[in-house]
C-alpha positions in Angstrom: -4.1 -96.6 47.6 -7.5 -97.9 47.9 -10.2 -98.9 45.1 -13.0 -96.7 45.0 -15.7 -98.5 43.3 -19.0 -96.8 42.4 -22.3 -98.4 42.2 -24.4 -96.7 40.5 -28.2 -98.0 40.9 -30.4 -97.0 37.7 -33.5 -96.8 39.4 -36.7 -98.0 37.1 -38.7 -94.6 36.8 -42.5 -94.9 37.4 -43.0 -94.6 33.5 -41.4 -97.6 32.6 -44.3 -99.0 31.1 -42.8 -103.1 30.8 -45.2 -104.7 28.5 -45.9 -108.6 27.0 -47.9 -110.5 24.5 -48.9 -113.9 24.4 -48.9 -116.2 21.6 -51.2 -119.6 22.1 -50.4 -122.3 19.8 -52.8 -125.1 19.1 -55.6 -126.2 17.3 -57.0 -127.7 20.3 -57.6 -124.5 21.8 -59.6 -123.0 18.8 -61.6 -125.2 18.3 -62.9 -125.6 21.5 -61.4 -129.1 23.0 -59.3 -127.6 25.4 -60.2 -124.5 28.0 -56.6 -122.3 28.1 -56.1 -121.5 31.5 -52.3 -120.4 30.8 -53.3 -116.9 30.0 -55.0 -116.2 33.3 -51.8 -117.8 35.1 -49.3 -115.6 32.9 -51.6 -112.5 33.5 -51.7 -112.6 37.1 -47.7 -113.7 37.5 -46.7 -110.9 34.8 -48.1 -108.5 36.7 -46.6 -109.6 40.1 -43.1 -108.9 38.1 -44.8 -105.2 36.9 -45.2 -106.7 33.5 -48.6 -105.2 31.9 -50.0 -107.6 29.2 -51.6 -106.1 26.5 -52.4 -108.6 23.7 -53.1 -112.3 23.4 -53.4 -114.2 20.1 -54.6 -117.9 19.3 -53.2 -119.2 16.3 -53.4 -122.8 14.8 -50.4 -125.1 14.2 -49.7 -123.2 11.1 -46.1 -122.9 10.9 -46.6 -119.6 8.5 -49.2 -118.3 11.1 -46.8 -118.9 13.6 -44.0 -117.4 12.2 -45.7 -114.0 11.4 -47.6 -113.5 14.6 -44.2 -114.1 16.3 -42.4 -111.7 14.1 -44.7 -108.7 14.8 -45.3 -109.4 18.3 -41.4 -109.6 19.1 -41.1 -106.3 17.6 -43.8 -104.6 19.5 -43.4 -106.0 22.9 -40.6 -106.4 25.1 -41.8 -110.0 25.9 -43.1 -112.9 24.1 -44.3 -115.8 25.6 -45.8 -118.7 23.7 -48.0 -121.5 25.3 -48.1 -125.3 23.4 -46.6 -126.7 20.6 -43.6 -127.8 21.8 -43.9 -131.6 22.8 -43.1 -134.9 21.2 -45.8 -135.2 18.9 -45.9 -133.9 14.9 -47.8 -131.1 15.1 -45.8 -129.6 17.5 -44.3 -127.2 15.3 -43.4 -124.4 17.2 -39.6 -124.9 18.4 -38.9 -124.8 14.3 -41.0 -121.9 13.5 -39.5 -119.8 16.2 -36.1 -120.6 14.6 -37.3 -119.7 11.1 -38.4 -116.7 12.7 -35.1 -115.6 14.1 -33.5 -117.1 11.3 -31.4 -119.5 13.6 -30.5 -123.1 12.6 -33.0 -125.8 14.3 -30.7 -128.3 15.8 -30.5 -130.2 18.8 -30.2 -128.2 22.2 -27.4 -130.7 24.1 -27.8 -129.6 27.4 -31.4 -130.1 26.9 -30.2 -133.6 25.1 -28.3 -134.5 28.5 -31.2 -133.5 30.2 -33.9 -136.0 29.1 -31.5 -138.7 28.6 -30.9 -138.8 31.9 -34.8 -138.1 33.0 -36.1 -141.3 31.2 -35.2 -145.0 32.0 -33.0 -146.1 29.3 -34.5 -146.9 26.1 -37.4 -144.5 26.8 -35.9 -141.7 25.2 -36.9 -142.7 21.9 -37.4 -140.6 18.5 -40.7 -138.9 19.4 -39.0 -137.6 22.8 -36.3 -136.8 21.2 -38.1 -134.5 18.9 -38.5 -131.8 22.5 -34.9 -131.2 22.2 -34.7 -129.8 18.8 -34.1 -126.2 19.3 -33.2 -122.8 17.5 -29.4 -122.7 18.0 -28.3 -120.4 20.6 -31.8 -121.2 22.4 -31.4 -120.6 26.2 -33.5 -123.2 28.6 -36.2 -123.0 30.7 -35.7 -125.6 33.1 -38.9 -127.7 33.9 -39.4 -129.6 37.1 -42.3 -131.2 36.6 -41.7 -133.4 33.9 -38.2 -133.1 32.5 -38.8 -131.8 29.0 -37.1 -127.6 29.0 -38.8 -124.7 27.2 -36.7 -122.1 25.7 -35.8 -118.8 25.0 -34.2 -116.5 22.2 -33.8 -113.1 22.7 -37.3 -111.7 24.2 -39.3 -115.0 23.2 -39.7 -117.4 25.7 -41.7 -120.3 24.4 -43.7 -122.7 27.2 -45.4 -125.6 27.4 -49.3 -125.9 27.3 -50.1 -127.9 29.9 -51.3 -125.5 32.6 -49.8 -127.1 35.4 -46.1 -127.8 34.1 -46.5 -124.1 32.4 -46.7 -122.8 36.3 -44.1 -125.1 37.7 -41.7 -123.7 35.0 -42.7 -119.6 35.7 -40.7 -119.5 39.0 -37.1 -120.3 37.5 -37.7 -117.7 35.1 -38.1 -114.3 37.3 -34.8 -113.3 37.7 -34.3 -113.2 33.7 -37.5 -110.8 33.3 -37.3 -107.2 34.0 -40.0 -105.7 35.2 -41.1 -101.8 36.3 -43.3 -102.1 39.0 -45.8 -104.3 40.2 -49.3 -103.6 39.6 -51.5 -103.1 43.1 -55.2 -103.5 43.2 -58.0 -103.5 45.1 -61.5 -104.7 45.5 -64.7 -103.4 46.6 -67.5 -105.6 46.3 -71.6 -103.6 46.1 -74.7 -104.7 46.6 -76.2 -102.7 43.2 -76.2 -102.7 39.3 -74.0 -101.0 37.0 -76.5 -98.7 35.7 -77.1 -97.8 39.6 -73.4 -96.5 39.6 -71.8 -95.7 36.1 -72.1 -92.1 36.9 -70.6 -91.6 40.1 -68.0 -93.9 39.3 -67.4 -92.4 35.5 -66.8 -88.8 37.8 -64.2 -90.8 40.1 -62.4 -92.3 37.0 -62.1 -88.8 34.9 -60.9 -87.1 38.6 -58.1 -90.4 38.8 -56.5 -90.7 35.1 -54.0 -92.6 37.1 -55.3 -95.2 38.7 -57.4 -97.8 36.4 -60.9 -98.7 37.8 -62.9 -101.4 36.3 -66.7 -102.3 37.1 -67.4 -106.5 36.5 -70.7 -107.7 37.3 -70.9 -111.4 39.8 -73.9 -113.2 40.3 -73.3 -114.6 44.2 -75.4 -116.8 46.7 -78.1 -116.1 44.3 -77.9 -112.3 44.2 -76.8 -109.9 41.6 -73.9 -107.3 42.6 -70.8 -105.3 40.8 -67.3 -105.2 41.9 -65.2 -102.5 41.2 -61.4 -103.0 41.0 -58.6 -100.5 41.1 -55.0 -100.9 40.1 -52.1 -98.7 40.4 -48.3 -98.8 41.1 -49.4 -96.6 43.9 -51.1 -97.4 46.9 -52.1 -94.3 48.4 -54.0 -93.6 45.2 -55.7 -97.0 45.5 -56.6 -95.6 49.0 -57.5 -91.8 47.5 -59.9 -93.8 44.6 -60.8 -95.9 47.5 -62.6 -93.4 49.8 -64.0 -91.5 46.9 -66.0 -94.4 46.1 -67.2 -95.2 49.2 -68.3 -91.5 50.0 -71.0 -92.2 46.8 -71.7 -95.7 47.7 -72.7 -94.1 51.2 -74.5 -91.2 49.8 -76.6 -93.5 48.0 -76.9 -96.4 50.7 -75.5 -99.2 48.5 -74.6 -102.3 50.8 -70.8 -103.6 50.7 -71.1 -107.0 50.6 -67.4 -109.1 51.6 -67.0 -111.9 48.7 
């Protein structure tokens, strides 16, 4: 007889809301030293995959601190990603608090061991290098191909490097192991005017569009003042609904769009 094999295709629902924090390690961050740029990159490439960020926390290298904010944020969000702390140097504490966290042993990763060993010219893989392959056990990689040394991930935590560029080079090998609902769509319309000018008229198209967020942001360009509004949805015919509500008031009122 033949096989009859059913695929069944669970469909993600509009409602599935997929959502993600952000944990930034690092004293160098707080106090100032170092811009974080990682935040804006995860932000914009989590919501490509239709992952809606909601929180981000600095912390310092404060393996209590660390542990703790990792603990409640696991449990609230069905992603975790942490940024710095995980290089060769001895404040980089955060491979060993994550596995205090989940309670795993904090031992060396040997894929990640074969790895490096066979990144560096021999004899370069010394003690402080070796220190990037210490791991919570069980800890899945994230493979890097900028500069050899892997992230990680346990469970719904994946932890990532702080240097901006290497942290990008490392997001595309991870979007097949994130699930995502679906991507957020926005668009941009760019006016010649103040906030003040508009809040009303756009507080009346906001209350008429629950579903569709829309966000006013002041930019000071080519040495004039203006407001651009942005609106983002799954859907893109209520982009284009929001869309032509706003520009009927912009044109009742004769506000100049102005292409940025």
């Amino acid at each position: 007889g033949k096989f009859h094999i059913q695929i069944i295709h669970i469909k993600m629902t509009k409602n599935t809301k997929v959502n993600a924090a952000i944990l930034i390690i690092g004293n160098e961050i707080l106090s100032g030293r170092t811009q974080d740029t990682n935040t804006g990159t995860l932000a914009n490439w989590l919501n490509s995959i239709g992952v809606k960020l909601v929180e981000v926390r600095v912390v310092p290298d404060d393996e209590k601190i660390i542990i703790d904010s990792l603990n409640l944020l696991r449990k609230k969000y069905d992603y975790v990603f942490t940024t710095g702390g995980i290089g060769p140097t001895h404040d980089d504490i955060t491979a060993q608090s994550v596995a205090k966290a989940f309670d795993k042993k904090y031992e060396i990763h040997k894929e990640a061991f074969k790895i490096l060993e066979s990144y560096y010219k021999p004899g370069e893989f010394n003690e402080g290098r070796q220190k990037m392959v210490w791991m919570p056990k069980d800890a899945q990689l994230i493979l890097n191909p900028t500069s050899g040394a892997p992230g990680f991930s346990i469970e719904n935590v994946f932890c990532l490097p702080g240097v901006p560029s290497i942290l990008k080079s490392m997001l595309g090998g991870l979007k097949n192991r994130i699930v995502g609902g679906q991507p957020v769509l926005s668009n941009t319309i760019s006016l010649r005017t103040v906030e003040s000018e508009i809040a009303n008229s756009l507080k009346k198209v906001q209350d008429k569009n629950k579903d569709v967020e829309i966000g006013s942001y002041p930019f000071f360009h080519a040495g004039k003042l203006g407001v651009s509004i942005v609106l983002r949805s799954e859907n893109q015919s209520r982009i284009d609904d929001c869309n032509s509500q706003i520009l009927e008031f912009v044109n009742d009122k004769k506000i100049e769009v102005v292409d940025r």
